[in-house]
C-alpha positions in Angstrom: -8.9 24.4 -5.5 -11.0 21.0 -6.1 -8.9 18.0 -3.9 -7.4 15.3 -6.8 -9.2 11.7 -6.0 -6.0 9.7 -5.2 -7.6 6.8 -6.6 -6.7 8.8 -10.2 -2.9 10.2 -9.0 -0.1 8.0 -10.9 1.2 5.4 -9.0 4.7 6.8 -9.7 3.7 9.6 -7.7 2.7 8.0 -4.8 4.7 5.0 -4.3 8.0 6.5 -3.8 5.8 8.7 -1.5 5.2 5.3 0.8 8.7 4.3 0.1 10.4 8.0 1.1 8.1 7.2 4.8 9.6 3.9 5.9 13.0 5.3 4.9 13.0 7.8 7.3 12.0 4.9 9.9 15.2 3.2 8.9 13.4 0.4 6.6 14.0 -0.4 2.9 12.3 0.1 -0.2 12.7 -4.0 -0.1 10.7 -3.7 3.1 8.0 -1.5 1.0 8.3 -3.6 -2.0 7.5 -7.0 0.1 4.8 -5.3 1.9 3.1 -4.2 -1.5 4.0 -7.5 -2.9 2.2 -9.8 0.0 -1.3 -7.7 -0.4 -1.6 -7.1 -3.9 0.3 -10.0 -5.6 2.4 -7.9 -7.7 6.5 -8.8 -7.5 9.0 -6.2 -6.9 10.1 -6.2 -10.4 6.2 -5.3 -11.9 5.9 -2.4 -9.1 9.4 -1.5 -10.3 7.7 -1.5 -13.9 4.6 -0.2 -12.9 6.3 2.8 -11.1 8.2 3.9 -14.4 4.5 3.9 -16.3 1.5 6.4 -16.2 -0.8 3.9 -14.4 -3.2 5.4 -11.4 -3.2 4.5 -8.0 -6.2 3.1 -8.5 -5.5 0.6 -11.7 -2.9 -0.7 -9.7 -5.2 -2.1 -6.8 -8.1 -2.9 -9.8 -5.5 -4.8 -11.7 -3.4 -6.4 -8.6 -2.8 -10.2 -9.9 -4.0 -11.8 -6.9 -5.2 -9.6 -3.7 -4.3 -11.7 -0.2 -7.0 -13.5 1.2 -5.3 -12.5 4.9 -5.2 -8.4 4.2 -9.1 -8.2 6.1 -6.9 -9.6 9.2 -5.9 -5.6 8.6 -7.4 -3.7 11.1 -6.6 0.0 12.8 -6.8 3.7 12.2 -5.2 5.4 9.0 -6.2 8.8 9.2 -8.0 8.7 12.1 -10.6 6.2 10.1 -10.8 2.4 11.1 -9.7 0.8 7.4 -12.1 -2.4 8.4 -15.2 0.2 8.3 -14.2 1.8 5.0 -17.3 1.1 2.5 -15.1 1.8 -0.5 -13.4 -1.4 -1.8 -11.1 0.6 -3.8 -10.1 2.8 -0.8 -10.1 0.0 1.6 -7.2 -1.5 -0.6 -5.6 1.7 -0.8 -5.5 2.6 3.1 -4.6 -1.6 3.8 -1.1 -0.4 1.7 -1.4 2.4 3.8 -1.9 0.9 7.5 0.8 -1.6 6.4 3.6 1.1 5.5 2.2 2.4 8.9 3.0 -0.9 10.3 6.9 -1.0 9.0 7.4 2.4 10.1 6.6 2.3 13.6 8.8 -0.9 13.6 6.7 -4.1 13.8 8.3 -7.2 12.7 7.7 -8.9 9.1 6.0 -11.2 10.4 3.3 -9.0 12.6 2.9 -7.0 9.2 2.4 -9.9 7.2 0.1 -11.8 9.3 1.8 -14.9 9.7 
């Protein structure tokens, strides 16, 4: 069976998905939602939106409103791959979200996740 390129998976599919794994960590889908906010630009209430259409995980990085400046202070292993070495824009974006869900899961404080 061919593997699906996540990049074309619906965002409704896969957002919960991040959501559902800070939950279990005790955090909030706010918590997700702020996280996903900071590094794409979207607000709560367009991911909200954006989770109820048929968008793909990938148009929703290639149409983010305003990506942070601060998300290459991202660095670490998601995976077992270093997400400052991933070639890939579009996947670097993706495993950024990724390392940052990470991030809130294993506890770290807003403001370690956010770079302040």
């Amino acid at each position: 069976m061919p593997r699906t390129d996540v990049t074309q998976m619906p965002f409704s599919k896969l957002y919960p998905l991040l959501v559902n794994k800070a939950g279990k960590k005790g955090r909030s889908r706010e918590e997700v939602d702020q996280v996903t906010a900071w590094l794409t630009g979207y607000t709560a209430e367009e991911i909200a939106r954006l989770e109820e259409s048929d968008t793909s995980y990938g148009d929703f990085f290639r149409n983010a409103p305003a990506l942070n400046p601060n998300r290459t202070l991202i660095t670490g292993k998601v995976c077992g791959v270093r997400v400052e070495e991933i070639e890939d824009p579009l996947m670097r974006e993706i495993r950024y979200l990724d390392k940052l869900v990470d991030e809130l899961a294993k506890g770290k404080s807003m403001e370690q996740i956010l770079r302040a």
